[in-house]
C-alpha positions in Angstrom: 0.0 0.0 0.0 3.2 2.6 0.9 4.3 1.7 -2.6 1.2 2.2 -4.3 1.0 5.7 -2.5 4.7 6.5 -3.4 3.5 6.6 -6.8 -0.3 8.2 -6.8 0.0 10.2 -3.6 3.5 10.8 -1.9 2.4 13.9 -0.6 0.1 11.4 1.6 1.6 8.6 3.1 2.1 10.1 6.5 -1.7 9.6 6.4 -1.5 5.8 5.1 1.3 5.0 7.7 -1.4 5.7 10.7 -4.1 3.8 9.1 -3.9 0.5 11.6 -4.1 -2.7 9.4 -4.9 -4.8 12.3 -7.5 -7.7 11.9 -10.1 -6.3 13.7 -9.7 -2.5 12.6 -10.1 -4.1 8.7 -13.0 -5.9 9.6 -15.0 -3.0 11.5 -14.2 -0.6 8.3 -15.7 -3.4 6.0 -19.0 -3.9 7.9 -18.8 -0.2 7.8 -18.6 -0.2 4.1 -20.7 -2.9 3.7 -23.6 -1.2 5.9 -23.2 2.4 3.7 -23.5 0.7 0.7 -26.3 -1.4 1.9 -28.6 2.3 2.8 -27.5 3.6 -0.8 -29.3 0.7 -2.7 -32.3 0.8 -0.1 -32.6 4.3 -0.7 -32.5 3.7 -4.4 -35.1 0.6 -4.0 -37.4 2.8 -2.0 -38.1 5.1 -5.3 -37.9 2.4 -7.9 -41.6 2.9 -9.6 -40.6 -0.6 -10.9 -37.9 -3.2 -11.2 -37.1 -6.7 -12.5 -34.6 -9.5 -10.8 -32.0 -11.3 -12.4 -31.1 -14.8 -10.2 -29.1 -17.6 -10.4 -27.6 -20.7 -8.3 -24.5 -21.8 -8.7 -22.2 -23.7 -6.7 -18.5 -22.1 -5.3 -14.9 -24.4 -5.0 -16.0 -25.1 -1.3 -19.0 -26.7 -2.9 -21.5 -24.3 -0.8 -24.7 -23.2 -3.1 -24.8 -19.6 -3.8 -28.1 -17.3 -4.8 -27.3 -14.2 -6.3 -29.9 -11.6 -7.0 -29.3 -8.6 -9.3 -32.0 -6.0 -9.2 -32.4 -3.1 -12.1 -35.3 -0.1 -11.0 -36.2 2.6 -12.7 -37.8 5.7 -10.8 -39.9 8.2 -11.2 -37.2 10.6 -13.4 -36.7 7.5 -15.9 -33.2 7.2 -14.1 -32.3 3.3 -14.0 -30.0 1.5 -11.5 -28.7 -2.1 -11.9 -26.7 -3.7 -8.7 -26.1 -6.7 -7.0 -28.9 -6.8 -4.5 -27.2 -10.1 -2.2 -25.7 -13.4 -2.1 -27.6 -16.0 -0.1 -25.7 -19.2 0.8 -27.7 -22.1 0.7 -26.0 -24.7 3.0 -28.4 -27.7 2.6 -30.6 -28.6 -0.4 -31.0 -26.5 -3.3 -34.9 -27.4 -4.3 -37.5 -25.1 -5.3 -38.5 -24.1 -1.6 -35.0 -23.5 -0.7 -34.4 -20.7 -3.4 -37.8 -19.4 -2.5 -37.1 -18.9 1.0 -34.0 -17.4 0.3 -35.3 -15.0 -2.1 -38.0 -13.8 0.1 -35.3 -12.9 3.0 -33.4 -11.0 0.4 -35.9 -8.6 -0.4 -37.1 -8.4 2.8 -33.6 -7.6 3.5 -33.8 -4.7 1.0 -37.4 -4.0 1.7 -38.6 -4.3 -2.0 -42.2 -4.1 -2.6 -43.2 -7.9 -4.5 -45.7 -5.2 -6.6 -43.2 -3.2 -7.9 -41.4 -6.4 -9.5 -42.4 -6.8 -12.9 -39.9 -9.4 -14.4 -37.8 -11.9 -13.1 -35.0 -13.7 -14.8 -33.5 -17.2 -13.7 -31.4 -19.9 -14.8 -33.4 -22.7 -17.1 -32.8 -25.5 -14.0 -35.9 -27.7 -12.9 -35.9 -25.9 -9.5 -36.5 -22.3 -10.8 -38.9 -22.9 -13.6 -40.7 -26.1 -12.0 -44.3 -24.9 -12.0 -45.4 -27.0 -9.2 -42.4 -27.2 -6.7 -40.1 -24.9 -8.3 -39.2 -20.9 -7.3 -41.6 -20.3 -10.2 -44.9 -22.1 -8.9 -44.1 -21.5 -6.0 -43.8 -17.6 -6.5 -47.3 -18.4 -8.5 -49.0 -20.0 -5.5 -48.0 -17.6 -3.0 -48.5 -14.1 -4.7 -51.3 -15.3 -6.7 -52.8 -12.2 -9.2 -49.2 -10.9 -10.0 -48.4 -9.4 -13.2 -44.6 -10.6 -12.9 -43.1 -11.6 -16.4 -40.9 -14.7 -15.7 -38.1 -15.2 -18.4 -34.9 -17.9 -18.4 -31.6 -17.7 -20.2 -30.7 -20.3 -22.8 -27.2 -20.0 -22.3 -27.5 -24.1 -20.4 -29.4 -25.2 -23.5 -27.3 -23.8 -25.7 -24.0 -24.9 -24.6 -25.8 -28.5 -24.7 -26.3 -27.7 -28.3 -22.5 -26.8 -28.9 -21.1 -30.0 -27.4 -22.7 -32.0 -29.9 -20.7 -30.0 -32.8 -16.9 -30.4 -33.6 -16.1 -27.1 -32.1 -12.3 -28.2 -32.3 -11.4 -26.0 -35.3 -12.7 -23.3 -34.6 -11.2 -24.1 -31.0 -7.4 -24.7 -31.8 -7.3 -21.5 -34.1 -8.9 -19.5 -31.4 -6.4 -21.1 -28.7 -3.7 -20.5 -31.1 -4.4 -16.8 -31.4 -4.8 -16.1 -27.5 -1.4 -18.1 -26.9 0.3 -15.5 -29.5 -0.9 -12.7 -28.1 -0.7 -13.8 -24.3 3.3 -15.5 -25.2 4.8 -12.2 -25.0 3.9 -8.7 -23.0 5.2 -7.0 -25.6 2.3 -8.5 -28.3 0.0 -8.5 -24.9 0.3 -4.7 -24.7 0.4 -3.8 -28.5 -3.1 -5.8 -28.4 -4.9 -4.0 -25.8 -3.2 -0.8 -27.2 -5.0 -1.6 -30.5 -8.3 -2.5 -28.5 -8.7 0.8 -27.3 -7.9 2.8 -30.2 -10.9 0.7 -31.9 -13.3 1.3 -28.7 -13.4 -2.1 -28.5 -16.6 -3.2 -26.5 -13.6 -5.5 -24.0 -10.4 -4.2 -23.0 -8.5 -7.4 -23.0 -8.3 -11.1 -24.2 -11.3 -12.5 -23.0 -10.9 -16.3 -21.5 -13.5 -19.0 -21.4 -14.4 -20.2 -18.3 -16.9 -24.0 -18.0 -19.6 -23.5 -15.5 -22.5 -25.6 -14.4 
């Protein structure tokens, strides 16, 4: 951290060397951080006229289920926010009721009005589209009358598609350029250099990464 302020700040790191980077100092100014940030998107939620969630399940390297919910809101100035609303660990199963319970706490959490939600977006998996025992029936059965729009990404069904083709072609050539460009910081920086100057929609070499 000195270093980084020799070169951005010098003029402060008197300031940085008095900042105490003990255990329980770094954890206080976290939950700090965590709790501001926390009353900023509550604020925001508490004008959204409407919103939509975006959720999905997926499990970490510890092999602990994880719920994310993203929530985008629009208010009464047509100004729209998009943030990660929370994480919810699921440490048993991961059925229909599970996902539902969890989703419930997180909005209570965030106190967002159910009949301000007007979409909701999940992964194509039995237990969030089930209609009977899945998050989606059981969204149905227990907010019956709602006008929320439920929608499911194909990204699952289409990668199913993909392994049935003979991708490795296309794949060696692709792996073949990547290797160029990564072999040598030189041909690294050129690249990103030349990604920029074409406003390039991604900065960098973009890496494929297999998930459930």
């Amino acid at each position: 951290m000195l270093q980084v302020c020799d070169v951005l700040c010098p003029d402060k790191k008197n300031n940085f060397q008095t900042v105490s980077l003990s255990r329980k100092t770094v954890t206080s100014k976290i939950e700090a951080i965590d709790k501001n940030l926390t009353s900023q998107l509550e604020s925001k939620i508490d004008q959204f006229k409407f919103c939509s969630i975006a959720m999905d399940e997926s499990t970490d390297i510890n092999d602990t289920a994880q719920l994310v919910l993203f929530i985008r809101g629009v208010d009464e100035n047509f100004e729209i926010t998009e943030e990660l609303a929370c994480m919810r660990s699921l440490k048993g199963t991961t059925k229909g009721c599970d996902i539902f319970r969890e989703f419930q706490e997180g909005l209570l959490t965030l106190k967002v009005p159910i009949t301000n939600i007007c979409n909701i977006t999940t992964n194509g998996a039995p237990n969030m589209t089930g209609k009977k025992s899945g998050f989606l029936g059981l969204f149905n059965q227990n907010y019956p009358g709602n006008n929320v729009v439920f929608l499911h990404c194909v990204i699952h069904q289409d990668s199913l598609c993909k392994s049935a083709l003979n991708m490795k072609p296309v794949l060696d050539a692709v792996v073949k350029l990547v290797n160029t460009i990564r072999s040598r910081g030189l041909t690294h920086r050129q690249f990103r250099d030349f990604l920029q100057s074409v406003q390039s929609e991604y900065s960098d070499v973009l890496y494929y990464t297999k998930v459930r």
